[in-house]
Backbone as XML, in Angstrom:
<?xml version="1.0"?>
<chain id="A" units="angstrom">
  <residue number="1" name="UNK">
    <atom name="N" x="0.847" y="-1.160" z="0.000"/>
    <atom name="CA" x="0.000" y="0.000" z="0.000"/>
    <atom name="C" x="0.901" y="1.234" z="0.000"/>
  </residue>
  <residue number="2" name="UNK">
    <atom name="N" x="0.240" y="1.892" z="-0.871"/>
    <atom name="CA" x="1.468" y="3.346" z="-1.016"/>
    <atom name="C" x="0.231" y="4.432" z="0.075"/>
  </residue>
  <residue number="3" name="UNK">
    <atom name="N" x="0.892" y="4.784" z="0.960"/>
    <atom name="CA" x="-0.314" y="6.352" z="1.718"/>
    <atom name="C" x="0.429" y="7.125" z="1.405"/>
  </residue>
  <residue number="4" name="UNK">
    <atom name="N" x="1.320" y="7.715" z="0.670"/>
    <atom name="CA" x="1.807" y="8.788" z="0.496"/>
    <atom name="C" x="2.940" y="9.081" z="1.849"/>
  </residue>
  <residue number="5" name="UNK">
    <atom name="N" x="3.317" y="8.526" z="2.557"/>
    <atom name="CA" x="3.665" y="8.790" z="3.618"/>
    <atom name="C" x="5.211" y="9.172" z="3.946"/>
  </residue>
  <residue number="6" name="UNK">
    <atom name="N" x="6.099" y="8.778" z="2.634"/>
    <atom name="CA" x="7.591" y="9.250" z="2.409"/>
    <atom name="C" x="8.289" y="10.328" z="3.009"/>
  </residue>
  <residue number="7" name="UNK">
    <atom name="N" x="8.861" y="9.951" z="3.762"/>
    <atom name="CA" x="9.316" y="11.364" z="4.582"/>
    <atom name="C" x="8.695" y="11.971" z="5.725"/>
  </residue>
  <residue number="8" name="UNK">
    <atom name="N" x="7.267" y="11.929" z="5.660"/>
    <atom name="CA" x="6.511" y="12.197" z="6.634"/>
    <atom name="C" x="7.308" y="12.252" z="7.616"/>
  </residue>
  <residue number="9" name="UNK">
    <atom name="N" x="6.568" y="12.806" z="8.797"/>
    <atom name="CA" x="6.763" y="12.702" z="10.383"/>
    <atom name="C" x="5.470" y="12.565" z="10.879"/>
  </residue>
  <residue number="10" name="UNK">
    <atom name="N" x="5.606" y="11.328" z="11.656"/>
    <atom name="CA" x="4.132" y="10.218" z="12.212"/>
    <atom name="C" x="4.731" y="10.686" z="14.255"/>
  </residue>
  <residue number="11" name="UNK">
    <atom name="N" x="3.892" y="10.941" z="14.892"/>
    <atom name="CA" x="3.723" y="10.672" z="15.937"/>
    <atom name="C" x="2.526" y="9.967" z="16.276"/>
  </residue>
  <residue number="12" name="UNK">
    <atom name="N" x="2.546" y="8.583" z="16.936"/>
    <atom name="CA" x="1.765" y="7.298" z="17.529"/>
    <atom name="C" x="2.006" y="7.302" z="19.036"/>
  </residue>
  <residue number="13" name="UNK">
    <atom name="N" x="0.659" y="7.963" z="19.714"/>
    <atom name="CA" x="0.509" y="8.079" z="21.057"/>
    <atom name="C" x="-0.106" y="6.502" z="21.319"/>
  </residue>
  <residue number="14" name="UNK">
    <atom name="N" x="0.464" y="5.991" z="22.639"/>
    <atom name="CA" x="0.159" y="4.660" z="23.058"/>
    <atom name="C" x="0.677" y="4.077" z="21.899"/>
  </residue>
  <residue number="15" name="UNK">
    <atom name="N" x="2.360" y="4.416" z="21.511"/>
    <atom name="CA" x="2.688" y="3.251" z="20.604"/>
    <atom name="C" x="4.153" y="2.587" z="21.082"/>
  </residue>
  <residue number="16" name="UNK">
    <atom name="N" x="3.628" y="2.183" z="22.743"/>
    <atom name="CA" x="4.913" y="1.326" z="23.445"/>
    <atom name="C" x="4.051" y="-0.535" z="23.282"/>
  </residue>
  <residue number="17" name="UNK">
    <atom name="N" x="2.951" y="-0.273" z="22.456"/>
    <atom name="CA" x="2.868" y="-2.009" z="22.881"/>
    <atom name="C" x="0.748" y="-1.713" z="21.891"/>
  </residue>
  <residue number="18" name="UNK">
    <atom name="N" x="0.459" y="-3.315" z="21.232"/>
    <atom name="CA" x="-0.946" y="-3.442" z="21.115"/>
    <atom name="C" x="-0.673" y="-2.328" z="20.122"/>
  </residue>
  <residue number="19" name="UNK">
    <atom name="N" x="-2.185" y="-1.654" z="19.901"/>
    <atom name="CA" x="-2.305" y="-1.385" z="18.144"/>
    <atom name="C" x="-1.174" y="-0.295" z="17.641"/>
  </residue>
  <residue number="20" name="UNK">
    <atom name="N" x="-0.884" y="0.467" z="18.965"/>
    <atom name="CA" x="-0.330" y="1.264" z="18.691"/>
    <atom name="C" x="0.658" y="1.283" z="18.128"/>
  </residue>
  <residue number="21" name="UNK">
    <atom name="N" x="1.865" y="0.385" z="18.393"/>
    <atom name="CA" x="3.270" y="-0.220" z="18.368"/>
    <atom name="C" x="2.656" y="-0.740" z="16.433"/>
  </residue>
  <residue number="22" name="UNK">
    <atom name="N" x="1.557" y="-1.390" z="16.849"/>
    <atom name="CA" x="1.405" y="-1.849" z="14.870"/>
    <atom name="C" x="1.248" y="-0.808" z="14.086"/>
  </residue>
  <residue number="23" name="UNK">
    <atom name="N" x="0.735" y="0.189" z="14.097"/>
    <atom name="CA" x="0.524" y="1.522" z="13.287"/>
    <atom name="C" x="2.393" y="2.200" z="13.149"/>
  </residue>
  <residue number="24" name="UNK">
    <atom name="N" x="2.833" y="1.873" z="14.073"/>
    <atom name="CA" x="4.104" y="2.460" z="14.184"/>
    <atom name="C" x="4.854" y="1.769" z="12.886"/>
  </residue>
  <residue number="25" name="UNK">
    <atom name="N" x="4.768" y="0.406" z="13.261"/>
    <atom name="CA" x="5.190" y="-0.632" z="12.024"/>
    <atom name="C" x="5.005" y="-0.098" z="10.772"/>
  </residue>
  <residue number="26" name="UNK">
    <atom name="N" x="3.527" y="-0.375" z="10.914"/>
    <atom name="CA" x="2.932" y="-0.030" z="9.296"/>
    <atom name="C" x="3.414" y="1.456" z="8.852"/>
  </residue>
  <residue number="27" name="UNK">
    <atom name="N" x="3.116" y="2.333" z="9.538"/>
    <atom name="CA" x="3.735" y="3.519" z="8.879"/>
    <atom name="C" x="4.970" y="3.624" z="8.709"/>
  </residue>
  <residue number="28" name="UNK">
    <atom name="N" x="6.085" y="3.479" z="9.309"/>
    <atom name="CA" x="7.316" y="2.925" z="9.421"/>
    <atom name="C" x="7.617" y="2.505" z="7.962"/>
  </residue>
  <residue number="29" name="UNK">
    <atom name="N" x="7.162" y="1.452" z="8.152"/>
    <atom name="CA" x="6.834" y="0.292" z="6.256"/>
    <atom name="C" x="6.686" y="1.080" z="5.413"/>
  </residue>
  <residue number="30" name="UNK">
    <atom name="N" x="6.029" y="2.433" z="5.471"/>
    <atom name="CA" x="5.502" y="3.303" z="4.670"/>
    <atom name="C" x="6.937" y="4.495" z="4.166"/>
  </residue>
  <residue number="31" name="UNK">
    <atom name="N" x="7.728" y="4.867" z="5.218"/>
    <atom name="CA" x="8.795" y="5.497" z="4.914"/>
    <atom name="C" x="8.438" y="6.156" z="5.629"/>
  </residue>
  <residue number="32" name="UNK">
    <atom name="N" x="7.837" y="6.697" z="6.447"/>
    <atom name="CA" x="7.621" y="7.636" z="7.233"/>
    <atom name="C" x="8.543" y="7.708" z="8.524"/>
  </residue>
  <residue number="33" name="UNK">
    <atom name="N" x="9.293" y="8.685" z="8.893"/>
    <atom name="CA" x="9.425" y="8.797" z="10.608"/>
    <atom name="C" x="8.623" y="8.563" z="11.135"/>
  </residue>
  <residue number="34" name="UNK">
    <atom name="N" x="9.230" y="7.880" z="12.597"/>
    <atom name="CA" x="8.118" y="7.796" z="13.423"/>
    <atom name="C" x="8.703" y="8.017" z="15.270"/>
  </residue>
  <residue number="35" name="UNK">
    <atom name="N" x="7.651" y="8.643" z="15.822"/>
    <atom name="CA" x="7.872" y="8.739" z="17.063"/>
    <atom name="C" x="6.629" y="7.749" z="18.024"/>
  </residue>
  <residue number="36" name="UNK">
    <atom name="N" x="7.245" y="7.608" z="18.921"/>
    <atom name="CA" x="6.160" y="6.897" z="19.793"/>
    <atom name="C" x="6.543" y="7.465" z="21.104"/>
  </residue>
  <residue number="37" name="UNK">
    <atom name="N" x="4.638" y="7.455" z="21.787"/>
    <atom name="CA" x="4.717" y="8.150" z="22.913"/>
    <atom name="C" x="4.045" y="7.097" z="24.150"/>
  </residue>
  <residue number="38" name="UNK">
    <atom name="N" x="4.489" y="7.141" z="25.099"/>
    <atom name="CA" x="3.887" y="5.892" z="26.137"/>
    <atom name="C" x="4.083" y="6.307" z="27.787"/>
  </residue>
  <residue number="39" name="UNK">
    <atom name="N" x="3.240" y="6.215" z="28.381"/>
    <atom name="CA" x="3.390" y="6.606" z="29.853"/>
    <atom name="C" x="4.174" y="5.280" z="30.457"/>
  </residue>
  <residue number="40" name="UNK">
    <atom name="N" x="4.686" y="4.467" z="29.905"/>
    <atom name="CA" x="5.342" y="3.468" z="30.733"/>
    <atom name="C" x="6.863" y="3.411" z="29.428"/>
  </residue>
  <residue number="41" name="UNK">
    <atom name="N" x="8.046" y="3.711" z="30.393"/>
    <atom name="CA" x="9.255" y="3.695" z="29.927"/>
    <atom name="C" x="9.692" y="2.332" z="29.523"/>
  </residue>
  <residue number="42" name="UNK">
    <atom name="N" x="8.926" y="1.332" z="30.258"/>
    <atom name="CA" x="9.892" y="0.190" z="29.833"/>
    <atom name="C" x="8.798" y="-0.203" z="28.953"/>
  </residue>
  <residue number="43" name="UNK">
    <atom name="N" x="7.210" y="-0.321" z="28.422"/>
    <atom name="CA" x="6.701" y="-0.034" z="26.966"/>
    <atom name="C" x="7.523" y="0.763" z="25.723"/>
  </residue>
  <residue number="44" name="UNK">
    <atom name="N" x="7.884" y="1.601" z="26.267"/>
    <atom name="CA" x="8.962" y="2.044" z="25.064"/>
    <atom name="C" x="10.188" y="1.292" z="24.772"/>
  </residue>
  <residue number="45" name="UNK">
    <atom name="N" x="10.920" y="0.623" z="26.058"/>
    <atom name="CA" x="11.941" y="0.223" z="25.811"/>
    <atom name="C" x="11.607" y="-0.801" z="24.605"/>
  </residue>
  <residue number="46" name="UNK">
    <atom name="N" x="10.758" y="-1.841" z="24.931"/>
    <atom name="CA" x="9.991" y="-2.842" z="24.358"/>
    <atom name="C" x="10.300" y="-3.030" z="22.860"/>
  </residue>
  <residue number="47" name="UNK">
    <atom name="N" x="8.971" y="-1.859" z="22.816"/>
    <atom name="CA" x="8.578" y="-1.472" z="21.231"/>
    <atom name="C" x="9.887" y="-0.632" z="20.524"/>
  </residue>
  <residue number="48" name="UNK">
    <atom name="N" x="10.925" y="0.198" z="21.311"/>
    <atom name="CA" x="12.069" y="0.394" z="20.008"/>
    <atom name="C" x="12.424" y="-0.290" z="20.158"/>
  </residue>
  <residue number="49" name="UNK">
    <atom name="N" x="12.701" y="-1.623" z="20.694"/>
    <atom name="CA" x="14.496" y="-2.728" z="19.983"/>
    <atom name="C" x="12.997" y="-3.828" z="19.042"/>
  </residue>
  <residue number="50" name="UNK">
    <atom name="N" x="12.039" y="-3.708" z="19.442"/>
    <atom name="CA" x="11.283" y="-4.566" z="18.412"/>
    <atom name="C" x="11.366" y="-3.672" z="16.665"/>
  </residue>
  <residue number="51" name="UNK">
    <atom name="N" x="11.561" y="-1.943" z="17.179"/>
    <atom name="CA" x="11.118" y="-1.521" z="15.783"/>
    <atom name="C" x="12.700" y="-1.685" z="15.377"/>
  </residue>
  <residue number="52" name="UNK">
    <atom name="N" x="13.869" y="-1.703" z="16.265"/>
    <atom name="CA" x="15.031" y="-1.751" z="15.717"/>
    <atom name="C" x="15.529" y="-2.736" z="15.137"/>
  </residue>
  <residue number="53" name="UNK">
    <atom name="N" x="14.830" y="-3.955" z="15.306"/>
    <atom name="CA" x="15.400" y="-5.650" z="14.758"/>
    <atom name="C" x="14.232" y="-4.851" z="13.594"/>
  </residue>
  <residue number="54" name="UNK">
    <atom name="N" x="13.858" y="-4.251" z="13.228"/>
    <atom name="CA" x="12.803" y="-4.194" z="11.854"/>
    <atom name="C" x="13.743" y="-3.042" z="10.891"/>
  </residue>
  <residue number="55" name="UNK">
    <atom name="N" x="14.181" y="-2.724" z="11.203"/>
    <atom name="CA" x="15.396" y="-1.902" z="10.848"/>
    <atom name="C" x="14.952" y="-0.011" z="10.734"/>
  </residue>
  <residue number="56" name="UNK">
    <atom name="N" x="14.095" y="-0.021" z="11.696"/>
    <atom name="CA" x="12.980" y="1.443" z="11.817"/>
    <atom name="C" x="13.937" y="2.291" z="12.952"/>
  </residue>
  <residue number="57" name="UNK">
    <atom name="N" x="14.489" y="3.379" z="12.677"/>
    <atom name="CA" x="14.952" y="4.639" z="13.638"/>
    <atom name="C" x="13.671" y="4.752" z="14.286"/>
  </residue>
  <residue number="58" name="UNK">
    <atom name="N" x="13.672" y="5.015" z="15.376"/>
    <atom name="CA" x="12.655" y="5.401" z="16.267"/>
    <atom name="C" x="12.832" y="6.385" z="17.584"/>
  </residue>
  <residue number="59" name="UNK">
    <atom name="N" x="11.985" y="7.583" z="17.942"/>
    <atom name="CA" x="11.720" y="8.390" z="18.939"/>
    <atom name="C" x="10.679" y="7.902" z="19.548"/>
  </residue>
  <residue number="60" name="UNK">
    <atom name="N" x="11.483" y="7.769" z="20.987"/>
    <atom name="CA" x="10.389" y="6.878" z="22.465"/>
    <atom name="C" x="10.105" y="8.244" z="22.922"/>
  </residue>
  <residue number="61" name="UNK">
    <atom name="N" x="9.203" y="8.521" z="23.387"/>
    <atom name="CA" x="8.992" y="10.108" z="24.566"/>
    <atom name="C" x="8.124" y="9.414" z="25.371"/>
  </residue>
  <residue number="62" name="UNK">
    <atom name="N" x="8.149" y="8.869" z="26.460"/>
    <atom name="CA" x="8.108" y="8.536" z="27.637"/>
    <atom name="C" x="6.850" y="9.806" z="28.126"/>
  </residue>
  <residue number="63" name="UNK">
    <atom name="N" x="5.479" y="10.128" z="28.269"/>
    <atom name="CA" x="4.858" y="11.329" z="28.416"/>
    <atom name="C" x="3.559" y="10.889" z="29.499"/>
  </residue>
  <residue number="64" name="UNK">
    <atom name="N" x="3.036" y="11.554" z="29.928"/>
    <atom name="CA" x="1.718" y="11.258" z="30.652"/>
    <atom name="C" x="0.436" y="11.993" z="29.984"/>
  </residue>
  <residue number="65" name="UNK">
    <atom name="N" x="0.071" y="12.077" z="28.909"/>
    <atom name="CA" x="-0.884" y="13.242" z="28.264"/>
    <atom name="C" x="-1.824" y="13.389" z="28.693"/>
  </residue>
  <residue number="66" name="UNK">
    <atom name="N" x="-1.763" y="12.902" z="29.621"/>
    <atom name="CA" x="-3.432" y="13.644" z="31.128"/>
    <atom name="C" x="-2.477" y="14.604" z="31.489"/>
  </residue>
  <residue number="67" name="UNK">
    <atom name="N" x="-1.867" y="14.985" z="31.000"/>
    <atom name="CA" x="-1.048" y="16.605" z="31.859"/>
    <atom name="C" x="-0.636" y="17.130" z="30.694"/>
  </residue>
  <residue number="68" name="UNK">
    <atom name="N" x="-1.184" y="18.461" z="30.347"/>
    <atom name="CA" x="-0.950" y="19.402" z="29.023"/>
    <atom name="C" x="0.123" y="19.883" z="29.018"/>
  </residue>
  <residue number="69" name="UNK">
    <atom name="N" x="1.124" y="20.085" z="30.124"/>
    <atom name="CA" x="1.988" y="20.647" z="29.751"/>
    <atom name="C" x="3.066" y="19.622" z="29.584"/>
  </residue>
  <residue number="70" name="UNK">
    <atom name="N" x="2.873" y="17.976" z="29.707"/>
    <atom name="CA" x="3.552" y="17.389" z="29.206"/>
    <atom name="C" x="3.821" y="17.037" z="27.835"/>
  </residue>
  <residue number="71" name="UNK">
    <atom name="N" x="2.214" y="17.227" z="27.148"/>
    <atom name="CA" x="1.946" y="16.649" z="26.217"/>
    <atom name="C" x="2.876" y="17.651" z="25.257"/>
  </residue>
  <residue number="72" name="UNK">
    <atom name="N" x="2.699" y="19.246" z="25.243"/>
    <atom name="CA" x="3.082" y="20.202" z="24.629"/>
    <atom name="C" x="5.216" y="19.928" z="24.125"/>
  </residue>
  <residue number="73" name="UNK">
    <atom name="N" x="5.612" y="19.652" z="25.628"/>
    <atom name="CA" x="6.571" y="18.826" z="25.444"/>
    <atom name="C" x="7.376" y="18.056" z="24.311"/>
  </residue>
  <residue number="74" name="UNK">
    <atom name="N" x="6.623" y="17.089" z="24.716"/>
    <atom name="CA" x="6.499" y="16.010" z="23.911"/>
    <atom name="C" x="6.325" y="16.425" z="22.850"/>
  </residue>
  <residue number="75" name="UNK">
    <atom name="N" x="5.448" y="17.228" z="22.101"/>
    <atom name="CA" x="5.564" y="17.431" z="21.052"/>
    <atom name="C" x="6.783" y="18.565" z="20.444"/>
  </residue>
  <residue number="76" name="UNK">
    <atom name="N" x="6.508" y="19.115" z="21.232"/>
    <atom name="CA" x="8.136" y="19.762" z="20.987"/>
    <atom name="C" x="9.280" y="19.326" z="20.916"/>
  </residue>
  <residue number="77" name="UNK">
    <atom name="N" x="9.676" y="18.305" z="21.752"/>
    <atom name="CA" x="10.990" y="17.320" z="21.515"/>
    <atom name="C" x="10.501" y="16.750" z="20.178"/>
  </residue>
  <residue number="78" name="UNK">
    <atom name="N" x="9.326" y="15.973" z="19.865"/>
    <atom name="CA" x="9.376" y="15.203" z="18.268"/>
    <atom name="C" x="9.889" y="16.282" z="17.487"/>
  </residue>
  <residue number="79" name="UNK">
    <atom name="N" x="9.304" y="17.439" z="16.842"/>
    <atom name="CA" x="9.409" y="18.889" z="15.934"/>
    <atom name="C" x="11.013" y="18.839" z="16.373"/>
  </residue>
  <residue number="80" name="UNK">
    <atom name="N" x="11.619" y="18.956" z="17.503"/>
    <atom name="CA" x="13.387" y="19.411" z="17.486"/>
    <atom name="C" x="14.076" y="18.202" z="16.968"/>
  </residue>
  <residue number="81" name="UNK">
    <atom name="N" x="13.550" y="17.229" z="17.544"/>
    <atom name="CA" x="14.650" y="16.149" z="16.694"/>
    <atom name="C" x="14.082" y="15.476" z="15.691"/>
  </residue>
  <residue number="82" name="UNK">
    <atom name="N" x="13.074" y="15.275" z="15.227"/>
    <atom name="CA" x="12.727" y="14.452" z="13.567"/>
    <atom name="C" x="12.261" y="15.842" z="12.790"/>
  </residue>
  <residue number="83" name="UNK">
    <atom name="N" x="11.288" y="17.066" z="13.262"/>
    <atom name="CA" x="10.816" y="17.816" z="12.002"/>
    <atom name="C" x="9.245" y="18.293" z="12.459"/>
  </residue>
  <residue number="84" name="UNK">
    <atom name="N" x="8.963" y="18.872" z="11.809"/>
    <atom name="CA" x="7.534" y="18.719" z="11.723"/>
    <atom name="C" x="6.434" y="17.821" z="11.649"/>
  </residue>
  <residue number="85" name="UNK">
    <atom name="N" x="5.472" y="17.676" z="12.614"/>
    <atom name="CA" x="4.901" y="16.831" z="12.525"/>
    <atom name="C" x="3.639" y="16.569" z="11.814"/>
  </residue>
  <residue number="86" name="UNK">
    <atom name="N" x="3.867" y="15.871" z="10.620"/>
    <atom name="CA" x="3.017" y="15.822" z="9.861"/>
    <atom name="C" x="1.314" y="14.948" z="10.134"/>
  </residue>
  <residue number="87" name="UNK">
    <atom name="N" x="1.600" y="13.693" z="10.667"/>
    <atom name="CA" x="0.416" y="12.993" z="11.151"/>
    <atom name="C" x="0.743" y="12.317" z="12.927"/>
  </residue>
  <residue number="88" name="UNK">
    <atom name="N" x="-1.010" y="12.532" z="13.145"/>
    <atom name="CA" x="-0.953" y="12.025" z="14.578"/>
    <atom name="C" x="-1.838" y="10.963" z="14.714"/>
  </residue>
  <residue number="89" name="UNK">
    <atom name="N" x="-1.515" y="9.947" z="15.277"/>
    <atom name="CA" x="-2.354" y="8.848" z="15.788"/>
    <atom name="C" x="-2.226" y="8.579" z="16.998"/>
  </residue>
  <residue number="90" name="UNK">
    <atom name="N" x="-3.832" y="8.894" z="17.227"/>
    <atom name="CA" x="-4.356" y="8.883" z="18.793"/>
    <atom name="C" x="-4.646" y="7.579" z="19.223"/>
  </residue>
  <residue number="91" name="UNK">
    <atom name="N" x="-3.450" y="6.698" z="19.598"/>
    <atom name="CA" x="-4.218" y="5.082" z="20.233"/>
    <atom name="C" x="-3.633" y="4.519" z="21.663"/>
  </residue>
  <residue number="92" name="UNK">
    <atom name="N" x="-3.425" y="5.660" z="22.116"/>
    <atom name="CA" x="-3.644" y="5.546" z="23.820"/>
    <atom name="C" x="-4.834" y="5.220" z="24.218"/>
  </residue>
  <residue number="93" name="UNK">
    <atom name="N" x="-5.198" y="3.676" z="25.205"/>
    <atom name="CA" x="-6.504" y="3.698" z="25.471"/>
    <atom name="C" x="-6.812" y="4.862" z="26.805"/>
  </residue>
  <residue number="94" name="UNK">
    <atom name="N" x="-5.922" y="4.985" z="27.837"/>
    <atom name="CA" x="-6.405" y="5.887" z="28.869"/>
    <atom name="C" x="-7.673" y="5.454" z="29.461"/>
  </residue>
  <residue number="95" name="UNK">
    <atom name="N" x="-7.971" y="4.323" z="29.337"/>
    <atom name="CA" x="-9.277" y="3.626" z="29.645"/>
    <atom name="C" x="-9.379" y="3.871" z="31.016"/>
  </residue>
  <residue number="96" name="UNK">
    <atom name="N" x="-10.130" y="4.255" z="31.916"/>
    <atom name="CA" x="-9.960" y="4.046" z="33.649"/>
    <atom name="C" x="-11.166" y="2.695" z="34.354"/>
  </residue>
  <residue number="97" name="UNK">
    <atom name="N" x="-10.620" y="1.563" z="34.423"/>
    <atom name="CA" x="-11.947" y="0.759" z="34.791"/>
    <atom name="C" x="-12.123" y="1.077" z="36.006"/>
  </residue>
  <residue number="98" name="UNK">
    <atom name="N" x="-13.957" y="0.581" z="36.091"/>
    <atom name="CA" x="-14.694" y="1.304" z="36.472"/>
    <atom name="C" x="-15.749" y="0.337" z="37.401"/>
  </residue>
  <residue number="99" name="UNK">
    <atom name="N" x="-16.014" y="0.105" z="38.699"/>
    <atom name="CA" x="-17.156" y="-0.939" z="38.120"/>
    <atom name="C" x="-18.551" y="-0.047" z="38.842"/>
  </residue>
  <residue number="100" name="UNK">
    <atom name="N" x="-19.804" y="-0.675" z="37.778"/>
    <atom name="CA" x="-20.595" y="0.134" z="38.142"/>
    <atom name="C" x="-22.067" y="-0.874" z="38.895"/>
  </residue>
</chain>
């Protein structure tokens, strides 16, 4: 599949593990940079040496995005070290269970 995605710059929130980490792939596959963002450091550790045996450069940012001024961050470190960020994928679940 061609998405046009060459060069791009992809940031994939919740992409230390599950769909997220696969979108990372697939766009990746695509030529695109890619960053991934995950509230658990060792989820990141994870998912870059998995994207690195795939032969994918990858940016981990380690973030909590229930806090805005982390998130702002975060996006600012992607923009200083890969570029502008061209696409975002939102697949953090942030789910809070609940029982009712």
């Amino acid at each position: 599949m061609n998405l046009g995605l060459e060069g791009k710059i992809v940031l994939v929130t919740g992409g230390g593990k599950g769909i997220g980490l696969a979108c990372a792939q697939a766009l990746a596959g695509e030529g695109a940079g890619v960053a991934i963002a995950s509230r658990s450091a060792e989820n990141l550790e994870r998912a870059s040496e998995v994207l690195s045996r795939q032969g994918v450069e990858v940016l981990a940012v380690a973030v909590d995005l229930r806090v805005a001024e982390e998130a702002s961050k975060m996006a600012a470190e992607v923009e200083k070290r890969l570029g502008q960020i061209d696409v975002l994928v939102n697949s953090d679940g942030g789910a809070t269970p609940t029982v009712v």
